[in-house]
N, C-alpha and C positions, 0 to 999 in steps of 0.2 A: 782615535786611530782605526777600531773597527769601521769607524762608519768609512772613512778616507779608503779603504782596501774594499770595500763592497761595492763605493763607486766608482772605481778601478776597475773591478773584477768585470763590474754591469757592463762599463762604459766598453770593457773589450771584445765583450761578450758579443753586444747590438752590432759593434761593428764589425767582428770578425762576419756574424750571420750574412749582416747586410753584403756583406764579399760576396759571400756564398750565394746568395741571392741573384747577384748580376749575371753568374755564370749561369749557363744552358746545359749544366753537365749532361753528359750520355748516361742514362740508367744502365745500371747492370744487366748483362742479356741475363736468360733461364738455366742455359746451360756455363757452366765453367769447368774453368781446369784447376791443378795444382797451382796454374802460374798468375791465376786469381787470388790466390790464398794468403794469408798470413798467420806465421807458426808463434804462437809466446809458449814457451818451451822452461816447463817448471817439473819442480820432483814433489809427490804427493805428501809429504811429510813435512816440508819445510813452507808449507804454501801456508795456511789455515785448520786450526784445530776446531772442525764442529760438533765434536760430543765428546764428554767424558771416558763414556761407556768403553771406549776401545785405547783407552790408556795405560797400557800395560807396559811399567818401568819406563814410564816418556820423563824425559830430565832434559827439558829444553835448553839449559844453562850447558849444557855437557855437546859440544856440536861432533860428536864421533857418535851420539843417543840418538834413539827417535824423539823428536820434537814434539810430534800429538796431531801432523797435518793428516785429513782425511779424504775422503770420496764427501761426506758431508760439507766438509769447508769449503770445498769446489764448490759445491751448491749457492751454499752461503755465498760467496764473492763470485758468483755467477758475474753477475752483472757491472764487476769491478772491469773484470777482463773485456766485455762485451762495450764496456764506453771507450776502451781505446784501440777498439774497432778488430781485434783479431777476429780470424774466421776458424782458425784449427788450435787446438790447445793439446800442448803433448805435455802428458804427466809421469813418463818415465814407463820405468817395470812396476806393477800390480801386483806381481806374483809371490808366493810365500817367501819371505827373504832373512835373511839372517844381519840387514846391512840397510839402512834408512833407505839408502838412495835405490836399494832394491839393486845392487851388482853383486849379490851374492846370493841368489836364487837357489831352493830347495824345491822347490814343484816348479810345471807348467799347470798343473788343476788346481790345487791350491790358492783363496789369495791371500795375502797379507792381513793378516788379524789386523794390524796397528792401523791400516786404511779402510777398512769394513768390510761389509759383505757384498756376495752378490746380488744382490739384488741393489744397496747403496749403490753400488757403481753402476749396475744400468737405470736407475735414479739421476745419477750426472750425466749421463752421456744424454737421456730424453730431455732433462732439466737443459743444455746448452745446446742440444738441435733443435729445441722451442726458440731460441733466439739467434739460430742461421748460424751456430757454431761449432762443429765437429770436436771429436775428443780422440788422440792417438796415442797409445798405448806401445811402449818397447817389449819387444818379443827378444830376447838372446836367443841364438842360435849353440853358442857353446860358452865357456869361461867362465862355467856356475860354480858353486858350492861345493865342496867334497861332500856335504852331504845333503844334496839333492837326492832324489827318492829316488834316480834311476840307477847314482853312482853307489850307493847305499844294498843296491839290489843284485844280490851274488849270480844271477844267472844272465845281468845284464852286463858281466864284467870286461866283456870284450867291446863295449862300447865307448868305454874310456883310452882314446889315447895317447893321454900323460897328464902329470899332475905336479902343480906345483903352489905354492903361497899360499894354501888352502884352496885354490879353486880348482877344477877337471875338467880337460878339454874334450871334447866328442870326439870320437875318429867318425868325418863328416863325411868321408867314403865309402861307410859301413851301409850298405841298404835298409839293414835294419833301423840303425839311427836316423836315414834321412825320413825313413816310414814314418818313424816314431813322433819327430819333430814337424813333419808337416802333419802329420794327423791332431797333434798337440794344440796347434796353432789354430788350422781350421775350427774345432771343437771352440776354443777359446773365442774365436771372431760369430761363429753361431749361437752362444753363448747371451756373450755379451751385445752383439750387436753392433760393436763397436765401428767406429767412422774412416778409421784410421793407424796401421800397421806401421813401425821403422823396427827393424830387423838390424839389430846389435850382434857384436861380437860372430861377426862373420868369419875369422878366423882362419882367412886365405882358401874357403869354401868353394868347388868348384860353381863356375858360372854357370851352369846347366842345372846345377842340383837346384841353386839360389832360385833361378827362374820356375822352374818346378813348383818350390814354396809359393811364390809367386802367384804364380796361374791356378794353382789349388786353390786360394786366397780369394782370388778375381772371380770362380767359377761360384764360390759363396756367395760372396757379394762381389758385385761388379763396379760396384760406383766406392768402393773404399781405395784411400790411400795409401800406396807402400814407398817410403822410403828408408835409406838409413843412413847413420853417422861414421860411415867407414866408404872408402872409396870402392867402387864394383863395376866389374862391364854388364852385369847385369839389368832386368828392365824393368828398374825403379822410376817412380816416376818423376822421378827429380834427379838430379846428378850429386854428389858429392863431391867436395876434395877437400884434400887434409890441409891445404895450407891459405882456403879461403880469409877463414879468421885472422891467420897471420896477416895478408896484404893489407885486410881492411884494416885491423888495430894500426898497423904501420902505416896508415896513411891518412886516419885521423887522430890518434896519438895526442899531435902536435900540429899548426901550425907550418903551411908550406913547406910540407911533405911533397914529395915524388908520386902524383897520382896516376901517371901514362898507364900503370898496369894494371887497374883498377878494375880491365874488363878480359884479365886473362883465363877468366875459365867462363868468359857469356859469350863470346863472339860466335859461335857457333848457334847459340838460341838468339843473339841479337839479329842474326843473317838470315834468320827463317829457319834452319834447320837445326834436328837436336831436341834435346828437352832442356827446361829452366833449372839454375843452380842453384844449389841452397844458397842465401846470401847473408852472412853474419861478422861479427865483428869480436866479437867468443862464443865460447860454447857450456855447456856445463862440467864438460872435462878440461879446462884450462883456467889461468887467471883470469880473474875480471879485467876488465877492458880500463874498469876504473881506476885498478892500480897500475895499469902502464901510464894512462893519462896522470896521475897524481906523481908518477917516480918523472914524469916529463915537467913538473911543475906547475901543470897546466889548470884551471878550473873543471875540475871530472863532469859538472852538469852541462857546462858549454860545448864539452868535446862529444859528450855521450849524444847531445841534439844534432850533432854535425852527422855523428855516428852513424845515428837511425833515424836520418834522413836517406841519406846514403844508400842504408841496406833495403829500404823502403819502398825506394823511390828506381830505383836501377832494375834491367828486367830480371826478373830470375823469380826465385822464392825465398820471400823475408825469414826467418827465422831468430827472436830475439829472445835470450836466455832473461829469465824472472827475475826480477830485480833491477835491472837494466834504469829501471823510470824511476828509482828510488838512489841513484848512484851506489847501490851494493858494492861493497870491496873486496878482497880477498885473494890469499894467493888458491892454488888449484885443491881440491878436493874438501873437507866441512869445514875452512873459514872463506869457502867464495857461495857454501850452503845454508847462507845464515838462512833462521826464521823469517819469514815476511814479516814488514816491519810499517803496520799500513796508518800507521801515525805520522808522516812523512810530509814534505813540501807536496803539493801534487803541480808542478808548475809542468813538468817533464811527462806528464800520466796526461795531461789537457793537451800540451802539445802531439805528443801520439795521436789522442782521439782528432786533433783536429784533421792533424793531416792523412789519421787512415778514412775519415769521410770522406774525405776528397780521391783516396784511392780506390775505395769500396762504390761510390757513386759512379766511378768514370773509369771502363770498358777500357780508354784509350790511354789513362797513365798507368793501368798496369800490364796491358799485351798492345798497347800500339805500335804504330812501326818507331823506329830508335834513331836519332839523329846524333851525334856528339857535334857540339856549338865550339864549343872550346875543353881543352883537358890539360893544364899546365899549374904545377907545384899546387895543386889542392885549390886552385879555380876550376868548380867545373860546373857546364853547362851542358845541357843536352834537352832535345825536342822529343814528345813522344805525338805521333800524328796518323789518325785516321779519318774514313772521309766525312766522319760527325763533328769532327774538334781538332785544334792543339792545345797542347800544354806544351812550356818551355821552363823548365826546372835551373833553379843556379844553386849551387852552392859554395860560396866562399870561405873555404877553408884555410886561409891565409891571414897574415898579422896585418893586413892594408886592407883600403879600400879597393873594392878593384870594378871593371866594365866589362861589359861584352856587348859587342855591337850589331845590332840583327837585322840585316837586309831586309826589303820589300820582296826580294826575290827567293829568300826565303819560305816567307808567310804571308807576302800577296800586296796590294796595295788597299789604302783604305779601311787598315786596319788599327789593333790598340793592343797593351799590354794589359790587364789589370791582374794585379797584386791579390793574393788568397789572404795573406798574413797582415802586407802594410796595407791596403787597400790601394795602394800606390797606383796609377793611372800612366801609362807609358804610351806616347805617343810619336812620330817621326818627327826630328828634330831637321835643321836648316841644313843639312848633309847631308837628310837623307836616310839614315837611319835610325832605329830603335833602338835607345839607348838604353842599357841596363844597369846601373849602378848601386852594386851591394857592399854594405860598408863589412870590417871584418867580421869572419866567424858567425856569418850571418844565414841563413835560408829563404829562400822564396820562389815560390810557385806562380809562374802567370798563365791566364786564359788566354788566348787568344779571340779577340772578338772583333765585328765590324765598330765601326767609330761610332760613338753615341754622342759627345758632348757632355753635358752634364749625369753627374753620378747622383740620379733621384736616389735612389736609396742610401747611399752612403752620406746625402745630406738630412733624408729623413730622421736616418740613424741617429746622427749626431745633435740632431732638434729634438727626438726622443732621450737622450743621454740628459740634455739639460735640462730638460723639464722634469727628469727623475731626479737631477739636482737640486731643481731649484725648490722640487716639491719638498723633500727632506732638509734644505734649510729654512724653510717655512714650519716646519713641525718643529725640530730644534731650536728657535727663535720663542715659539707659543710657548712651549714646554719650558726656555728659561726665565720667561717671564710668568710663566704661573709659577715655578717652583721661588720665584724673589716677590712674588705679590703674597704666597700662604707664607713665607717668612718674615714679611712686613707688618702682618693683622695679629 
C-alpha cells in the first residue's frame, strides 16, 4: 500500500513540474507591493511549542491556557510556512498579555514571558526574512487590560476613558495618549525590526491621529507594512472590511451560491485606482469557515480548496487564518484556536504550495490587468493579463460540470490553453473557440501560449513515471524471489 501512494505521489509530483515547465512564467520584478503578498495569519501560542524553558502553567488540554506556542516554534516550522509559499506571516500581539491570544495586553515594552524574549523574536523575524518572508506583529491601540501598566499608573488616570469586562479604553483624543502610543510603537518597530505593523482595536480613532501613527511608523522604516482588522479611512496599506469574510464563506459555503458580489469591495483596485483588499474567507475573530461548510453538509476539505483558491487567486491581499490547510473547526474564540495539529493529511498544504508558486513566480496573476470571463451561481472565470502573459483562472464552484467558452478575440489567434494542475491541452475547436470544461467543484489555472503540438515534457514526464515503476517492480520481483529461494534451502 505504501509503495502504491509513493507512486501516486511521484507520478503527480513529475507531472505537475513538467506543467510548470512548459510555462514561460514572468519572474517576480525587485520591487513589490502589499498586493504581491500573502498573509498566513496565526497566534503565537497556538502555532508550535519550541522549548520547554518558557512553559509557565501551559495546559494545552485546557483551550482558555496558554498552549506552549513560541517565537522558537516559529523558527522551527520556518519552513513549514515557507512551502506553501506565504510571504508575510502575522502572529498576533507579542506583547505582555494576561490572555493567550495576547487581547488583553499589560505593557507596550514588555513581551510576553510564554513566547520568549527579545532577542528570540528578532531571531524569527531574521530566521523568516532569510527565506523572503516578513513577520507582522498586532499593535492595539486601545481595549487592553485594566491592568496594563499605564491604567495601573495613578498620575496616568485621565487617560483612561472607560472601562469595562476587565479591559480599558484610552480617551484616543487625549494628546498625551496619542504621544504615548505612537512613541510605544515606534520604540517597538526600532526594536524589533520588525517587517510589518496591523494596528488593532482602533476604537472609532480619529483618522488623522491613526495616520499620524502611521507616518511616524514609515518615517522608521519605510519599506514596513501597516494594516489592520477594523475598517478605517485612514492610509493603510490595504483596505479592510468587516463583511469581506462574510461574502466569501457565503459563496463558497456550498455549492452554486450567488457569486455576482464576489467583487464588492475590489472594483475600485480592479479599475486601477485605490489600494488592494484584504481577501479572506474567516478570520481569527469569527467561526471557522469549516464549520459553516460542515452545518452545510458539505466535505470542509473540498470547500476550503474552492475557498482559497478564490481568496488567492482574485486581486486584492490574500490573508488566510492557520489551520485553514488542516480543515481546523470551531466555533469563534479558543475552540476555532485549537493547537496546531501538524500530524495531518497534507493534501490541502501541497495544493497551497502549488498554487502560491505559480502566484509568487508570476508578476501578472497577482497585479495583472483583471478580466471577469464569466461570474454565475459559483462558476467563475476571469483573465489576469499583461504584456509578458495571460493566465485564465476557472473556478467551478457548482454541483455540475460546467464550460466557458474563450474567443480568439479574446487571446488572439494561434493560440492554446494548458492546464497548471490537469496538464490538460486546450485548443480551438470546429466553432471556433476555446473550449474550457471543468467538472464539479473543481480548480484550474491555464497559460496562455502560442500552439506547440506535442507536449515534450509532459510525455517525457510520463516515460519517467514508468520507468520509476517499472524500476521498483523489478526490485519487488528479485526481493520476492530471494526471500522464497532462502526459504526453500
Amino acid at each position: 500500500m505504501r509503495f502504491k501512494k509513493w507512486i501516486g505521489a511521484t507520478a503527480a509530483s513529475v507531472l505537475l513540474a513538467a506543467s510548470f515547465s512548459t510555462a514561460s512564467i514572468a519572474s517576480a520584478e525587485a520591487t513589490r507591493t502589499i498586493a504581491d503578498e500573502s498573509i498566513y495569519d496565526l497566534l503565537v501560542d497556538r502555532f508550535f511549542n519550541g522549548t520547554g524553558t518558557n512553559d509557565i502553567d501551559v495546559n494545552a488540554k485546557d483551550p482558555t491556557l496558554f498552549a506552549g506556542g513560541d517565537f522558537k516554534g516559529l523558527v522551527a516550522k520556518k519552513d513549514f510556512i515557507d512551502k506553501m509559499g506565504f510571504t508575510i506571516v502575522s502572529i498576533g500581539s507579542v506583547f505582555d498579555t494576561e490572555k493567550y491570544d495576547g487581547s488583553m495586553p499589560t505593557s507596550y515594552t514588555t513581551l510576553e514571558e510564554h513566547f520568549g524574549t527579545e532577542d528570540e523574536l528578532k531571531e524569527a523575524i531574521t530566521a523568516y526574512r532569510a527565506s523572503d518572508m516578513k513577520i507582522m506583529v498586532d499593535f492595539p491601540l486601545s481595549n487592553v487590560s485594566a491592568n496594563h501598566e499605564w491604567a495601573t499608573d495613578a498620575s496616568k488616570a485621565a487617560w483612561v476613558a472607560s472601562s469595562q469586562d476587565g479591559k480599558v479604553q484610552w480617551d484616543l483624543s487625549n494628546s498625551d495618549v496619542q504621544q504615548a502610543l505612537i512613541d510605544a510603537v515606534v520604540t517597538f518597530v526600532k526594536t524589533s525590526d520588525v517587517d510589518g505593523i496591523r494596528l488593532t482595536n482602533l476604537e472609532n480613532a480619529d483618522t488623522a491621529f491613526v495616520n499620524e501613527v502611521i507616518d511616524a511608523i514609515k518615517a522608521v522604516k519605510s519599506t514596513i507594512y501597516i494594516i489592520s482588522n477594523e475598517e478605517s479611512d485612514a492610509n493603510f496599506d490595504a483596505k479592510y472590511y468587516a463583511d469581506t469574510q462574510e461574502i466569501y464563506r457565503n459563496i463558497y459555503k456550498n455549492v452554486d451560491l450567488d457569486s455576482t458580489h464576489i467583487d464588492a469591495h475590489v472594483e475600485e483596485y480592479i479599475n486601477g485606482d485605490g489600494i488592494p483588499t484584504q481577501l479572506m474567507f474567516d478570520n481569527l475573530n469569527t467561526n471557522r469557515f469549516t464549520l459553516d461548510s460542515a452545518n452545510e453538509n458539505m466535505f470542509p476539505p473540498t470547500r476550503i480548496k474552492t475557498a482559497i483558491s478564490g481568496t488567492l487567486l482574485l486581486p486584492g491581499l490574500p490573508v488566510i487564518q492557520y489551520g485553514s490547510e488542516i480543515a481546523m473547526n470551531g466555533e469563534a474564540g479558543p475552540e476555532a484556536h485549537q493547537f496546531y495539529n501538524f500530524k495531518t493529511d497534507t493534501e490541502l498544504i501541497d495544493y497551497i504550495g502549488d498554487l502560491q508558486s505559480l502566484r509568487n513566480d508570476s508578476e501578472t496573476l497577482r497585479t495583472g490587468e483583471f478580466k471577469w470571463l464569466k461570474n454565475e451561481n459559483g462558476f467563475i472565470a476571469f483573465e489576469r493579463k499583461s504584456e509578458d502573459e495571460t493566465w485564465i483562472v476557472v473556478i467551478n464552484n457548482t454541483g455540475e460540470t460546467n464550460r466557458v467558452n474563450i474567443s480568439p478575440e479574446e487571446i488572439g489567434e494561434g493560440k492554446e490553453l494548458r492546464g497548471m494542475f490537469e496538464s490538460e491541452i486546450i485548443r480551438k475547436n470546429k466553432e471556433g473557440y476555446y473550449p474550457i470544461i471543468l467538472d464539479r467543484e473543481m480548480v484550474e489555472i491555464y497559460q496562455v501560449i502560442e500552439k506547440r503540438g506535442l507536449n515534450t515534457s509532459y510525455i517525457v514526464a510520463l516515460a519517467l513515471v514508468g520507468i520509476l515503476y517499472a524500476g521498483f517492480m523489478v526490485i519487488i520481483i528479485k526481493r520476492g524471489r530471494k526471500r522464497r529461494a532462502e526459504k526453500g534451502q
